[in-house]
C-alpha positions in Angstrom: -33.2 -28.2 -36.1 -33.1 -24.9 -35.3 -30.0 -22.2 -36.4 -29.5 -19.0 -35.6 -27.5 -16.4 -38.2 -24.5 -14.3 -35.9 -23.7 -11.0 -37.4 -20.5 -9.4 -36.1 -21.5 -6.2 -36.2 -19.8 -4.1 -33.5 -17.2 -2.7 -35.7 -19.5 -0.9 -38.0 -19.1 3.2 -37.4 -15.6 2.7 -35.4 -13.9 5.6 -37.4 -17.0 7.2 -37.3 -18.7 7.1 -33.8 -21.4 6.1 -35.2 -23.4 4.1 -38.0 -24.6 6.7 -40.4 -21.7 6.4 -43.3 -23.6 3.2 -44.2 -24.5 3.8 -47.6 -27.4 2.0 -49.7 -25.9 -0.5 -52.3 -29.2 -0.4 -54.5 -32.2 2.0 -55.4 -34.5 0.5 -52.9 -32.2 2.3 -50.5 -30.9 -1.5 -48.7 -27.4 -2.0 -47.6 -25.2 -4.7 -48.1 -26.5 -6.4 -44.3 -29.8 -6.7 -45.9 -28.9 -9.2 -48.7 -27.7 -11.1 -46.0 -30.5 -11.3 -43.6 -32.9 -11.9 -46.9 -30.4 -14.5 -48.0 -30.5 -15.8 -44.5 -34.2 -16.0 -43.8 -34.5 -17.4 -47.4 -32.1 -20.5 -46.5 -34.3 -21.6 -43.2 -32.3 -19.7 -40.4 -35.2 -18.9 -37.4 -33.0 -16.9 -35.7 -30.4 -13.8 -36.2 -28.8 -12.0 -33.1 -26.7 -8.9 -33.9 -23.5 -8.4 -32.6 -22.9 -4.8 -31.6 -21.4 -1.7 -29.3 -23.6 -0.3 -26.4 -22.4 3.3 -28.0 -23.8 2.4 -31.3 -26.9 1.0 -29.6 -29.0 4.0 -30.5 -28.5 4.5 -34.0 -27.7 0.9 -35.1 -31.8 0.4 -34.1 -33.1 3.1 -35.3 -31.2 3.0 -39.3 -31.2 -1.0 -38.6 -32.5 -3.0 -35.8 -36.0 -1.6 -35.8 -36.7 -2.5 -40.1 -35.0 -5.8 -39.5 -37.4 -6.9 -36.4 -40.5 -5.7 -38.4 -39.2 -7.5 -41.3 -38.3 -10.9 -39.5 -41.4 -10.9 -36.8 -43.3 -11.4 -40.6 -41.3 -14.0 -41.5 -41.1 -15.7 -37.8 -37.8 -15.2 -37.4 -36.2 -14.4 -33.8 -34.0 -11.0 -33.5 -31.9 -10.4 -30.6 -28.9 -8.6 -29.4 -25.3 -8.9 -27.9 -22.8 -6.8 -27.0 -19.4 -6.7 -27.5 -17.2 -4.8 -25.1 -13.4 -4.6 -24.3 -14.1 -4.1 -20.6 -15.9 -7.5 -20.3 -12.9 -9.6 -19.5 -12.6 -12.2 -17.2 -12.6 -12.2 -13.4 -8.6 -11.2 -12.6 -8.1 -9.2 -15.8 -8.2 -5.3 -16.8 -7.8 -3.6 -19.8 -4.3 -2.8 -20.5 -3.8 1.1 -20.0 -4.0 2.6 -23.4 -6.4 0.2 -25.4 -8.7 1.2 -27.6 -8.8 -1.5 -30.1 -11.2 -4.4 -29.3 -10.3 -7.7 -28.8 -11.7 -9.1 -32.0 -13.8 -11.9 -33.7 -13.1 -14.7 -31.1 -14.3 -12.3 -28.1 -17.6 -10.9 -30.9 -18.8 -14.4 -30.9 -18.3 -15.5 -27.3 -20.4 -12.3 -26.6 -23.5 -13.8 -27.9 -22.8 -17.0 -25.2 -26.3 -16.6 -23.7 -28.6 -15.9 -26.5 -27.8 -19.1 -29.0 -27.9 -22.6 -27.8 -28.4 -23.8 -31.1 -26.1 -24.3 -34.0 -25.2 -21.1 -35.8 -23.4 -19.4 -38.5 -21.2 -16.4 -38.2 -20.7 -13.7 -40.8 -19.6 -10.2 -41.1 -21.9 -7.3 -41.4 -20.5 -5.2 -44.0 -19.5 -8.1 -46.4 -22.0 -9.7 -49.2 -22.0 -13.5 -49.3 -24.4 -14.7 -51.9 -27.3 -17.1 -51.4 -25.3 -20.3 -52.2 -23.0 -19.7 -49.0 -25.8 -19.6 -46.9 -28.1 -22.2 -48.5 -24.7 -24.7 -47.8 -24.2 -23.6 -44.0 -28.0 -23.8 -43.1 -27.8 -27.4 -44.2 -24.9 -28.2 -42.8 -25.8 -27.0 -39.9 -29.3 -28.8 -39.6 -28.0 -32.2 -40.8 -24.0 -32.3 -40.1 -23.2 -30.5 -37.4 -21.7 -31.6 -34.2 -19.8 -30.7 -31.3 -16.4 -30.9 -32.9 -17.9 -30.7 -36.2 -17.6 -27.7 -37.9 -18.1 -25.7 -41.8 -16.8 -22.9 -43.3 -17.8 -21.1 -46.5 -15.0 -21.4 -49.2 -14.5 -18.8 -51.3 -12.7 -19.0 -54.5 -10.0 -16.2 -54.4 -10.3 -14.2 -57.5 -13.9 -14.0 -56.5 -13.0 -11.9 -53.6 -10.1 -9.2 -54.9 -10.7 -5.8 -54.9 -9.9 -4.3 -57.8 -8.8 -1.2 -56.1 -5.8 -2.2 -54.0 -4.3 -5.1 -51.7 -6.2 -6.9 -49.4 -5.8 -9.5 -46.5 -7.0 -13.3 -47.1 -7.1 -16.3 -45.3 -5.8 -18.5 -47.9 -7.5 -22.2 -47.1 -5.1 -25.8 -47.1 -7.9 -28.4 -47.7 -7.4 -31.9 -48.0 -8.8 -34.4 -50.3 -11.7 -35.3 -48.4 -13.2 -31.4 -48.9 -12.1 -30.6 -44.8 -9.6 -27.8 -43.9 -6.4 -28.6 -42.6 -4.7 -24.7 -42.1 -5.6 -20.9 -43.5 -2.4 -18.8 -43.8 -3.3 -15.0 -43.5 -2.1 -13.6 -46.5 -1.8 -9.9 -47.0 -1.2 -7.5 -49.7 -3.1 -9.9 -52.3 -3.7 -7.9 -55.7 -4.4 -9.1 -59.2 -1.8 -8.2 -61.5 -1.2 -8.5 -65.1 0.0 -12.0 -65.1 -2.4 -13.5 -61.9 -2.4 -13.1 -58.5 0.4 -12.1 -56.1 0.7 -11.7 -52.6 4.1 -9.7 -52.6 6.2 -11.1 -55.3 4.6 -14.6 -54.9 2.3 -16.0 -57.0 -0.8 -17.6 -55.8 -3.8 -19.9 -57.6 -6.6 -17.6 -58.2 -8.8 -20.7 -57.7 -7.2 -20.5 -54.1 -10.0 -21.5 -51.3 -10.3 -18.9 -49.2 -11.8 -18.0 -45.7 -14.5 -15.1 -45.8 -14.9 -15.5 -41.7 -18.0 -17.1 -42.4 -18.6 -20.2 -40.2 -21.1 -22.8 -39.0 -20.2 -24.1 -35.6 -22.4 -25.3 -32.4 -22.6 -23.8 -29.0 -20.1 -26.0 -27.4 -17.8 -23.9 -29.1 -18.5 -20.8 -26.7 -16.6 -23.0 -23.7 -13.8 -23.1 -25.8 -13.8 -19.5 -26.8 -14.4 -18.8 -22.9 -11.3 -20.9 -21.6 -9.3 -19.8 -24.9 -10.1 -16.3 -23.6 -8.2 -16.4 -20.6 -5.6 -18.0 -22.1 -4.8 -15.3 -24.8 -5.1 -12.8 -22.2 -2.2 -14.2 -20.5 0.0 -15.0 -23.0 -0.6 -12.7 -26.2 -2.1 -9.3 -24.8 1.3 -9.5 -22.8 3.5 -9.4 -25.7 1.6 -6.3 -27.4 -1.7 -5.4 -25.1 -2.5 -2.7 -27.2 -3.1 -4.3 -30.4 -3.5 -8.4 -30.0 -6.9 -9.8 -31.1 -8.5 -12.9 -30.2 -9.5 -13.8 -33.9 -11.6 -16.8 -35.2 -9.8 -18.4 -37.7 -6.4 -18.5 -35.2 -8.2 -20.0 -32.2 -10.4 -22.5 -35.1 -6.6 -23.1 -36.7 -5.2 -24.2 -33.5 -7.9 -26.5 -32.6 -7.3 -28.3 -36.2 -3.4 -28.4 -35.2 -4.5 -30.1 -32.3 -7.0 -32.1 -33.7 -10.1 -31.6 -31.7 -12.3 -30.0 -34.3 -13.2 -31.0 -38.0 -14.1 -28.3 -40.3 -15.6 -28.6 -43.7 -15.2 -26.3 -46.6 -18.5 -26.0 -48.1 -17.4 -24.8 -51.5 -19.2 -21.7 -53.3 -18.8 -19.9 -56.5 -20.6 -16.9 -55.8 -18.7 -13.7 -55.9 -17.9 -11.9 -52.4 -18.5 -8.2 -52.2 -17.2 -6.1 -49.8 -15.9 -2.5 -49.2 -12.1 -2.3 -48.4 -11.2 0.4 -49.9 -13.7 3.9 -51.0 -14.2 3.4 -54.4 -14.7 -0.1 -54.0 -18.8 0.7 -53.2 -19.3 1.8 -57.0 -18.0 -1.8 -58.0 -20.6 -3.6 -55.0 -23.7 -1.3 -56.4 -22.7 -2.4 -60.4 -22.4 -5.9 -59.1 -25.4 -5.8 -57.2 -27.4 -4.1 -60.4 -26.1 -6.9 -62.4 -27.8 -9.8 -59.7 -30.9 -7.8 -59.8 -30.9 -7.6 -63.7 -30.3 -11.4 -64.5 -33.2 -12.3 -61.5 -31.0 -13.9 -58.7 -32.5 -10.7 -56.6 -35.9 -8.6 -57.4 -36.0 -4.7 -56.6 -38.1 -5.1 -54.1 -35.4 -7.1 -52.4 -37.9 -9.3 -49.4 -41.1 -9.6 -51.7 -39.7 -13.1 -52.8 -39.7 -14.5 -49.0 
């Protein structure tokens, strides 16, 4: 069956106004959205739209799009583009007056309605995954997946703290069976002497958490449509300058109300990602030490 790779990638360059403050993780001069797509096309995915702004259009091609169609026309995978916007709303709805924020990962997704009718997996751009995330979604996705029947990647939570300040996770509740059952959004979450805290509470450091990496089926972009219109009503009204229509809340309330299933596909791979500045130095060591023990070469695609 074919799948198809999402990457939500219409934040990148929002404090910037543009793209060019991505900075290479390793000497070949690739960033972190090129272990991905190599991880990707690696696993079996045959397709990979981008998620993006029109205003970023321009250089998001030119220092991205352009290396990745070459790259993926060789390897026969399918490229294409959607755009996120704030004006797109519904018929009946406008922007609130003074919003500049998007709308967030729900309405990213539902943006890509008309390119994927297949199932897919959805990832951010500027986070690194690791091959055994992907190698679990592309299979779940070509053998398991149904409408109703979704996966997420599970990451184990010391695995994703930076070691340069808090940071917000979706802790995971998973039952017995290996299928989640709730993620709490937990923020401040540093390592301390002593384990992990979240404030002054203590939490497992062999927590499951959510990385916003999903495998779900097109069926799903009804429910993100009709969800839409829904949040619009009822959230942007109580603060319609800063509600977002995010993934794992609208995915959370569908398991409350029982109409999807959602496996955690367990990994032990380390996430990497950039929250804070200094945290790049710690993603180009870590990425050094991959290439060093032979999970990567140098010449990052020459393995596909």
């Amino acid at each position: 069956m074919k799948t198809t790779l999402l990457i939500m990638a219409a934040g990148l360059g929002s404090r910037f106004g543009g793209i060019k403050q991505l900075a290479p993780i390793d000497d070949g001069g690739h960033i972190i959205m090129d272990y991905s797509i190599h991880d990707a096309i690696e696993a079996g995915f045959e397709k990979i739209v981008f998620i993006i702004r029109r205003d970023i259009e321009e250089d998001f091609r030119s220092i991205i799009g352009e290396r990745m169609e070459k790259l993926c026309a060789e390897h026969g995978v399918e490229v294409g583009y959607a755009f996120q916007s704030i004006e797109d709303l519904p018929e009946g709805y406008a922007v609130p007056e003074g919003r500049k924020k998007p709308w967030g990962t729900g309405q990213a997704v539902l943006s890509a309605k008309g390119l994927v009718r297949e199932p897919f997996a959805v990832i951010n751009a500027d986070d690194f995954y690791g091959k055994q995330a992907f190698r679990s979604l592309r299979s779940f996705l070509n053998t398991e997946a149904a409408d109703g029947a979704f996966c997420m990647a599970g990451f184990i939570l010391e695995n994703t703290l930076s070691e340069n300040g808090g940071v917000t996770r979706g802790v995971c509740r998973v039952d017995e069976a290996g299928y989640l059952t709730d993620v709490v959004e937990t923020s401040d979450v540093v390592r301390k002497e002593g384990g992990v805290f979240a404030g002054d509470k203590a939490l497992s450091p062999q927590s499951i958490v959510s990385m916003n990496m999903w495998g779900l089926t097109p069926a799903f972009f009804k429910t993100l449509e009709l969800g839409f219109g829904e949040f619009l009503s009822a959230a942007v009204k109580e603060n319609p300058l800063k509600a977002e229509y995010l993934l794992p809340i609208i995915i959370g309330k569908l398991l409350s109300e029982q109409k999807v299933s959602v496996k955690v596909l367990e990994t032990g791979d380390k996430w990497f990602g950039v929250t804070y500045q200094e945290d790049r130095e710690t993603v180009v060591q870590s990425v050094r030490k991959l290439i060093s023990d032979g999970v990567y070469r140098e010449d990052l695609y020459s393995d596909l």
